[in-house]
N, C-alpha and C positions, 0 to 999 in steps of 0.2 A: 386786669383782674385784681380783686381787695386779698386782705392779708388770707394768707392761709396754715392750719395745723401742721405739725410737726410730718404727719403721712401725707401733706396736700392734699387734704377735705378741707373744703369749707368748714372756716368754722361760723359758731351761730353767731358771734360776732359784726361776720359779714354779712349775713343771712338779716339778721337786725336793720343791720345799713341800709339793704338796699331795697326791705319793706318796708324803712322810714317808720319803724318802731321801734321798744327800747329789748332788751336783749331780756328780761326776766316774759317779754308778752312771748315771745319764740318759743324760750324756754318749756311755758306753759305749753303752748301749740303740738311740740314734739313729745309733752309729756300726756295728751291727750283731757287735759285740765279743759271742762266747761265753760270758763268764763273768760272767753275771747271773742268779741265781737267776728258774724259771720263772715262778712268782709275783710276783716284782718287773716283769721285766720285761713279763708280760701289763697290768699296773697301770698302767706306766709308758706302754706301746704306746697303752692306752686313751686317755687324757690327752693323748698326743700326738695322736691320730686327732680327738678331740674339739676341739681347739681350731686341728686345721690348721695345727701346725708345721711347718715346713721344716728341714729339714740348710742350715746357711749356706752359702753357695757356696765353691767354694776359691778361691783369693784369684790376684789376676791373675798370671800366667806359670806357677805350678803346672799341671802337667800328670798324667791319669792315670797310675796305675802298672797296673791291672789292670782288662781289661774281660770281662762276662760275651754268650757269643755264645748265644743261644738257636733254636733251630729246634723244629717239628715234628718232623719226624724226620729220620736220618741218613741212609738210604738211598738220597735222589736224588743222581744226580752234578752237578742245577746246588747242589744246598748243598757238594758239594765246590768249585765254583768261588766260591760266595759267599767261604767259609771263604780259599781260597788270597789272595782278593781284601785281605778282612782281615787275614789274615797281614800281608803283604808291606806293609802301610801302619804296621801293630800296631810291627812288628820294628824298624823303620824310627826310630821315633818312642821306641825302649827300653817299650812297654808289652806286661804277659802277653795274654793268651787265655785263656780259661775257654771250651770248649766242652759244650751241654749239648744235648740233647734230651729231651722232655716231652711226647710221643706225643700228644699233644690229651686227656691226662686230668689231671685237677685235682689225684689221690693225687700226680703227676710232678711237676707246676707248685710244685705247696705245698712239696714238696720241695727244689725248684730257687729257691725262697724262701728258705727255711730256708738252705741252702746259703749263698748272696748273702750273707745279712745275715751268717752267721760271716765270711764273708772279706772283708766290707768293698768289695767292689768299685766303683770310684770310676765306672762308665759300662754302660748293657746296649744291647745290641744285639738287638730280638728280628725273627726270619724265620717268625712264626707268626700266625695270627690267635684261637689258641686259651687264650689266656689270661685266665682268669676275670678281672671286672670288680675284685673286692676285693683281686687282687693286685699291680690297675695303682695303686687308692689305697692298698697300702702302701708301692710305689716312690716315689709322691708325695710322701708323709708323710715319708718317709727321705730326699727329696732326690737319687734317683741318674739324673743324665741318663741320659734315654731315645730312644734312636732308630729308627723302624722300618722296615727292609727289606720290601718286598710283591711279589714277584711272584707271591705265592699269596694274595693281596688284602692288604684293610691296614684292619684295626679300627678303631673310632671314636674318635682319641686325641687330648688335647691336645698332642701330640709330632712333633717334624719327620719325614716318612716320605719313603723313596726306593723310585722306582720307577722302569719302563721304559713307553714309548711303545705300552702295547698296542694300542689302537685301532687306529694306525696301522700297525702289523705284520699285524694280521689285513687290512687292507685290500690292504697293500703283497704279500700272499701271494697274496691271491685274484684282484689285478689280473694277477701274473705267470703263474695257471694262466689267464685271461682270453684275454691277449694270447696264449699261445701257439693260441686257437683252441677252448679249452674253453668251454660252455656250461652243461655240466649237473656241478655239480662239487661233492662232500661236504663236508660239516664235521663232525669230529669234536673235541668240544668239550670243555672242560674243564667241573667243577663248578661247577652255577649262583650258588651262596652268594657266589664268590669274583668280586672284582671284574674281576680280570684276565682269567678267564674271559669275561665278560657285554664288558665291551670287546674283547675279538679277534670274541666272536661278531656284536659290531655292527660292528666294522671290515668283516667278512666280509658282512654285509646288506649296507653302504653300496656295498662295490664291483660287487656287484650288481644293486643298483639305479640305479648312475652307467650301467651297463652294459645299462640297459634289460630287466633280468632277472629276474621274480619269485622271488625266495626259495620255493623246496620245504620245508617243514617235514621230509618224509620224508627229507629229504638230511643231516638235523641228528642225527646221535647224540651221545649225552653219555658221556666217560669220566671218569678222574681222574686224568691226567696220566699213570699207569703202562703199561706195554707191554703187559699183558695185557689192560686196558681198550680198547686200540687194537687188539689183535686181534679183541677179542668186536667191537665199534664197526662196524670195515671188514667183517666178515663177515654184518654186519646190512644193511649198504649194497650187499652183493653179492650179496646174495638178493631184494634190491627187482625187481621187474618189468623194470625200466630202471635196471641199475646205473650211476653217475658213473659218467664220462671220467676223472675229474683229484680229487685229494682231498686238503683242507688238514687235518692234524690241529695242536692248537690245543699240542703239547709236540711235543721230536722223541722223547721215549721212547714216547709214542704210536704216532706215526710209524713207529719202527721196528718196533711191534707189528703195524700194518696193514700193514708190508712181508712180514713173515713170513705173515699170515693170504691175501695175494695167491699167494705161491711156493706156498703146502701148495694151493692151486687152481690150478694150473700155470701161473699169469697171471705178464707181466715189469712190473715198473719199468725204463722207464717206456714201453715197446713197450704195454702194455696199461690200462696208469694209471699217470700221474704222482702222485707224492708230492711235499706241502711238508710240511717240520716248525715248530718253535718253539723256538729257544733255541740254536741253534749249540754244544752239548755237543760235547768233543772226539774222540769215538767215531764221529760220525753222517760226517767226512768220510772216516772209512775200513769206511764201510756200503756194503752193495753193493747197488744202486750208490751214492755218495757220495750223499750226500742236500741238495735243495735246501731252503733253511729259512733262518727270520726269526734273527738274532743280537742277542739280549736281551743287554746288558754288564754279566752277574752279577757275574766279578768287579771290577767300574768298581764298578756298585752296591753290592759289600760295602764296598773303599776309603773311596768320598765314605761312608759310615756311620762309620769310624772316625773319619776327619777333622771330620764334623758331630760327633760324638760326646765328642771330644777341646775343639775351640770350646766344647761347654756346660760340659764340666769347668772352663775358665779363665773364666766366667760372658759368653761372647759367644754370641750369637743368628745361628744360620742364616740365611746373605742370603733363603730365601725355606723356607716351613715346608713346603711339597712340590715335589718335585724327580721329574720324570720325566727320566730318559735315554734317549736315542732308541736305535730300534731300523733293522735293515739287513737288506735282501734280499740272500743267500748264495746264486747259483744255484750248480749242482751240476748231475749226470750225474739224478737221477730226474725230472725235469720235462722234458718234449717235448709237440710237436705232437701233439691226435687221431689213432688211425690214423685 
C-alpha cells in the first residue's frame, strides 16, 4: 500500500498516484469543483469511495458559506415554515440557502447531487426520507455535514436528526377530545412507513387505553397528510354504522379536509364533531372554525438544523445525536362537548 496520514487514511497524495493525476485535479474532485474531466473524475470518485476518504474538516472558527435545504416536495405549507425557520438563523449567521425539491424519485435526487458537488456546499439539511442509500455514501465520502429534519419520519442515518414530540401530541390530542366527554373518537392517520405517523397513532392508543377504552380499528383511517386525504378519511368514518363524536386527524391539512367533507353533509364543527389537527400551520387559526390542534415547532426545528449544521462545519459534535422538540395543545373554537 502507498504512503498514508497520520490516522491511516489515505491520503489524496496517494489517491493522486494511483489515478495518475496531479494532486490539485483530486483536490478539486473531493471539493465538488466542475472542471474535471468526466472520466477523471469517475476514476478519481472510485478511489475515493474505495478507500473511504473523508473531505478534512474546516478548521476551527470557519464557518459555512452555503447550505443546501432538501425536501420532498414543496407544496406543504409546514415546509414553508421549516424553510422561514432556516432562513432567519441562515441570514443571521451571513450563510446562503440552496433550496431544493426531489419529489421522492432518484432521476431528482441524482440531480440534486450533481448540483451539490458543482457548488461545493459546505452543510445539507435534508426534510426527506426518500433519498437513495448511495447517495448518503456519496455525502460521506465528500465530507459534507449532514443534518436531518423528520417530521415526515427520519431514515436510518449515521447523522444527528431533529424532530418533534409526536407521541405525545397524539396522546396530548386525544386526552383533550377525552376530557371534553368523547368516547368514541376517529383517527385519521398519517402514512404507516413514516415514523411520526406510527408514533401520534400510538400516542392516540395510549390515551385510550389510560382511558379505559378499547381502540376500534374501524375508527382508524389512513391518509397522507394532504386535505383531500382527509376528506376521503372523514367521509369513510361518516358512513360507519356509529359514526365518531369527536375526530383527531394526525396533520391539520388533514384536518381541514375532514372539516370541508362534514359541511358538504350539512354537519357543524364542532355542534356535531369536534376536530383536532397537527402542526399549528398559520391558516388553520383563521379556519372556520379556528381549529384546535397539536403545535409541532417546524420553524424551532428548521433553526436548531442550521445551528447543528453550522457546529459540524467548525468540526464540533451535537450535545445529543437526536433532539425531539416538544409539541403543545392549541385549543381553538372546533373542539366541545358531545351533543
Amino acid at each position: 500500500m502507498g504512503a498514508r496520514g497520520a490516522e491511516g487514511k489515505v491520503t489524496i497524495t496517494e489517491i493522486a498516484r494511483q489515478a495518475g493525476v496531479s494532486v490539485p485535479t483530486v483536490s478539486r474532485v473531493v471539493n465538488g469543483r466542475s472542471d474535471v474531466a468526466p472520466q477523471t473524475r469517475a476514476r478519481v470518485e472510485d478511489l475515493l469511495r474505495r478507500h473511504g476518504y473523508r473531505r478534512r474538516p474546516a478548521a476551527p472558527g470557519t464557518r459555512a458559506a452555503l447550505l443546501d435545504l432538501v425536501f420532498d416536495d414543496l407544496d406543504s405549507p409546514w415546509a414553508v415554515e421549516i424553510i422561514r425557520g432556516v432562513e432567519e438563523v441562515a441570514h443571521a449567521a451571513g450563510v446562503g440557502t440552496v433550496v431544493s425539491a426531489i419529489h421522492g424519485r432518484s432521476g431528482d435526487a441524482r440531480e440534486w447531487m450533481r448540483n451539490l458537488r458543482a457548488r461545493a456546499s459546505d452543510g445539507v439539511i435534508l426534510v426527506t426520507s426518500a433519498l437513495d442509500p448511495t447517495l448518503y455514501e456519496e455525502l460521506r465520502i465528500l465530507g459534507v455535514p449532514l443534518v436531518v429534519v423528520d417530521p415526515a419520519g427520519s431514515p436510518a442515518l449515521d447523522a444527528p436528526t431533529i424532530g418533534a414530540a409526536n407521541w405525545s401530541g397524539g396522546m396530548a390530542a386525544t386526552e383533550h377530545l377525552l376530557s371534553l366527554g368523547h368516547r368514541r373518537i376517529g383517527l385519521i392517520a398519517g402514512p404507516p412507513r413514516l415514523l411520526c405517523s406510527r408514533a401520534r397513532l400510538d400516542g392516540y392508543c395510549a390515551a385510550l387505553e389510560s382511558a379505559g377504552i378499547t381502540m376500534d380499528p374501524s375508527l382508524v383511517v389512513t391518509g397522507d397528510f394532504r386535505p383531500e386525504s382527509g376528506f376521503t378519511a372523514c367521509t369513510t368514518l361518516l358512513d360507519l354504522p356509529e359514526p365518531p363524536t369527536a375526530l383527531f386527524a394526525a396533520s391539520d391539512q388533514m384536518a381541514l379536509g375532514a372539516i370541508e367533507a362534514l359541511r358538504r353533509r350539512g354537519l357543524r364543527v364542532p355542534e356535531d364533531m369536534s376536530v383536532v389537527g397537527f402542526d399549528d400551520l398559520p391558516e388553520v387559526r383563521w379556519s372556520a372554525p379556528p381549529l384546535t390542534t397539536i403545535r409541532q415547532p417546524l420553524a424551532d426545528m428548521g433553526a436548531l438544523a442550521v445551528r447543528t449544521v453550522l457546529r459540524l462545519t467548525r468540526d464540533e459534535q451535537p450535545d445529543s445525536p437526536r433532539v425531539e422538540l416538544g409539541t403543545d395543545l392549541v385549543v381553538r373554537a372546533s373542539t366541545a362537548p358531545p351533543a
